[in-house]
C-alpha positions, -999 to 999 in steps of 0.1 A, spaced: 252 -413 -433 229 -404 -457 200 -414 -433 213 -390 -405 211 -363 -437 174 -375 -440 165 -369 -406 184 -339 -403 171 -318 -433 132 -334 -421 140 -318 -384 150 -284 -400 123 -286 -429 100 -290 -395 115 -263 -377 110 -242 -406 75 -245 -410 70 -238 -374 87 -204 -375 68 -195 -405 38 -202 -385 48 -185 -360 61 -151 -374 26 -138 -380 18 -143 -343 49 -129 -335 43 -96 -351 9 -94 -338 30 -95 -306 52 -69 -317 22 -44 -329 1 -46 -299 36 -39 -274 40 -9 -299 8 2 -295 12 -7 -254 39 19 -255 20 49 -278 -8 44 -252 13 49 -224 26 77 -233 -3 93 -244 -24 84 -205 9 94 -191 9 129 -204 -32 131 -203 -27 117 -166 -1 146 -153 -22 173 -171 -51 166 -151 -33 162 -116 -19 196 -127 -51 211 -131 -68 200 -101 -35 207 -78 -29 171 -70 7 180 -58 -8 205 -32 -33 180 -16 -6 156 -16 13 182 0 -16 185 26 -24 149 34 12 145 38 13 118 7 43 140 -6 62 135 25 56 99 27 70 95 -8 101 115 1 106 88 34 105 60 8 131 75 -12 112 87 -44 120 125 -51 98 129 -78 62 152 -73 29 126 -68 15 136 -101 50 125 -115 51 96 -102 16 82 -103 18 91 -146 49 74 -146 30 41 -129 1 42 -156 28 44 -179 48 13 -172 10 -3 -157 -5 3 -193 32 -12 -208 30 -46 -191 -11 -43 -198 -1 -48 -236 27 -73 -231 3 -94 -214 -23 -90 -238 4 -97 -261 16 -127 -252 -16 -135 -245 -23 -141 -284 -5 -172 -282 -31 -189 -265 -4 -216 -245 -19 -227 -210 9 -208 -192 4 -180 -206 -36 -184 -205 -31 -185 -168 -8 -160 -160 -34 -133 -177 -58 -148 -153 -42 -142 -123 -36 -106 -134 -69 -97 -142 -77 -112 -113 -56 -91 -89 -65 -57 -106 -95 -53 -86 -76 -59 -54 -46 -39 -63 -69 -11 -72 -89 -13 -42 -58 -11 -19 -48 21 -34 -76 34 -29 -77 24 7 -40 37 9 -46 77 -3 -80 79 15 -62 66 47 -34 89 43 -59 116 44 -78 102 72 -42 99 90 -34 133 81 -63 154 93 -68 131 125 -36 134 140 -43 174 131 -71 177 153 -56 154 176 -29 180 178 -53 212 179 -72 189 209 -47 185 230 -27 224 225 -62 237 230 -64 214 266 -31 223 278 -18 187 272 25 190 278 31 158 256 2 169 228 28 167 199 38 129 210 5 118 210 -4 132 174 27 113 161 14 83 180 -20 84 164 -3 89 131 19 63 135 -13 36 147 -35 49 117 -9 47 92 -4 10 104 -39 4 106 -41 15 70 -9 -5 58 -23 -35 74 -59 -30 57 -40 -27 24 -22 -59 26 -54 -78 37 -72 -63 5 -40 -75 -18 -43 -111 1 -5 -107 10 2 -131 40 -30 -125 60 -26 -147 86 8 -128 88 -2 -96 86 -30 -106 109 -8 -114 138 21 -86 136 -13 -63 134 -25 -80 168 13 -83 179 18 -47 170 -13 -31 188 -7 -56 220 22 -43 227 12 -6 225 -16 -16 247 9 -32 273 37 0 269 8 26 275 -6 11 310 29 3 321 36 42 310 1 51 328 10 31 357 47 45 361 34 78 358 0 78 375 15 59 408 19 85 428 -15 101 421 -24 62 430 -11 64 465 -22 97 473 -58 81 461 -55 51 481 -44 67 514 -72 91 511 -97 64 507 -81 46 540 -78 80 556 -113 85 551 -124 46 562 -107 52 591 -122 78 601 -152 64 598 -144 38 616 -136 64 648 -174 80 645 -190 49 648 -172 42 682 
C-alpha cells in the first residue's frame, strides 16, 4: 500500500512540476491572443474607415460585388464585411502565433501550412474582385453591343457572358487556392463543352431554315448552270 502511495505522490509531484513549467508559456499564450484581439479591432475600425473614404460600398455597388454578396446570403455592406474578415483573420493570426510558442511538431507544422497558403489565399481574392469587375463591365458593353445592333435576345446574351466569366473566374480562384484541380479542371472543361454543344444545337435549330433556303439556292444556281452549258 504504501508503495502505491510512493508512486502516486511521485506521479503528481511530476505532474506538478510540469504545470509549473508550463504556466509561463501558457500566459505568453494568453497575452499574445489578447493582443490578437486589441489588434483586430483596431485594423477593423482603421479598415472600414478607409473603404468609407474611398466609397468602397459604391464601386461594390458598381461591379456588382454588393449583389453577389446579397445572392450568398450576407446582408451586411462590403466594407462591413471585409473589416469584419481582417478581424477574425488577424484573431486566428495570433492564436497561431500563439500556440505557436510551444514549439510541439504539430503545432510547428500547422503554422507552416498557413503561412504557406496566405500567399495563395491572397492571390485568389484578388483574382476574385478584379474578375468581378472584369465580369461586370464586359457583360455591360456586351449589352450596349448588342441594343445598339438591334440584337432581340441582347439581354440573354449579357447574362450568358456574365454567367461564363464569373465561372471562368471562380474556376481561376480555385486553381490558385490548389482546391481539387484536377476537379475543377474537368467540371471547367465539362462546364464549357456543354455550352459549346447547347449553342450549335441552338444555332442549328434556329439557323435551319436559313440553311435550306441557302442550300437550294446553291442547287438552284448549279442547275442552272448546268442548263447554259447544254
Amino acid at each position: 500500500m504504501g508503495n502505491i502511495i510512493d508512486r502516486l505522490s511521485e506521479r503528481l509531484g511530476t505532474f506538478g512540476e510540469k504545470l509549473l513549467e508550463f504556466i509561463p508559456d501558457l500566459l505568453v499564450i494568453v497575452i499574445i491572443i489578447i493582443s490578437g484581439f486589441i489588434a483586430a479591432s483596431i485594423l477593423r475600425f482603421l479598415l472600414i474607415k478607409a473603404f468609407s473614404a474611398v466609397r468602397f460600398d459604391d464601386w461594390s455597388d458598381q461591379i456588382g460585388l454588393t449583389t453577389a454578396f446579397k445572392k450568398a446570403g450576407i446582408t451586411s455592406p462590403p466594407s462591413s464585411f471585409l473589416g469584419s474578415f481582417v478581424y477574425w483573420f488577424t484573431v486566428v493570426l495570433f492564436f497561431v502565433a500563439g500556440f505557436a510558442t510551444l514549439g510541439f511538431r504539430v503545432t510547428d507544422a500547422l503554422v507552416s501550412i498557413f503561412f504557406a497558403f496566405l500567399p495563395r489565399f491572397f492571390t485568389a481574392l484578388i483574382i476574385v474582385l478584379f474578375g468581378f469587375f472584369v465580369t461586370k463591365n464586359l457583360a455591360r458593353g456586351v449589352l450596349i453591343a448588342g441594343v445598339t445592333a438591334g440584337i432581340e435576345y441582347s439581354k440573354a446574351l449579357s447574362e450568358l457572358v456574365r454567367v461564363l466569366l464569373f465561372v471562368l473566374v471562380f474556376a481561376m480562384a480555385l486553381e490558385e487556392l490548389a482546391i481539387a484541380p484536377r476537379v475543377v479542371l474537368a467540371a471547367f472543361g465539362i462546364f464549357f463543352g456543354a455550352i459549346g454543344i447547347a449553342a450549335a444545337v441552338a444555332f442549328g435549330i434556329a439557323g435551319r431554315d436559313y440553311a435550306k433556303r441557302v442550300i437550294d439556292y446553291l442547287l438552284s444556281k448549279r442547275e442552272g448552270n448546268d442548263i447554259d452549258q447544254l
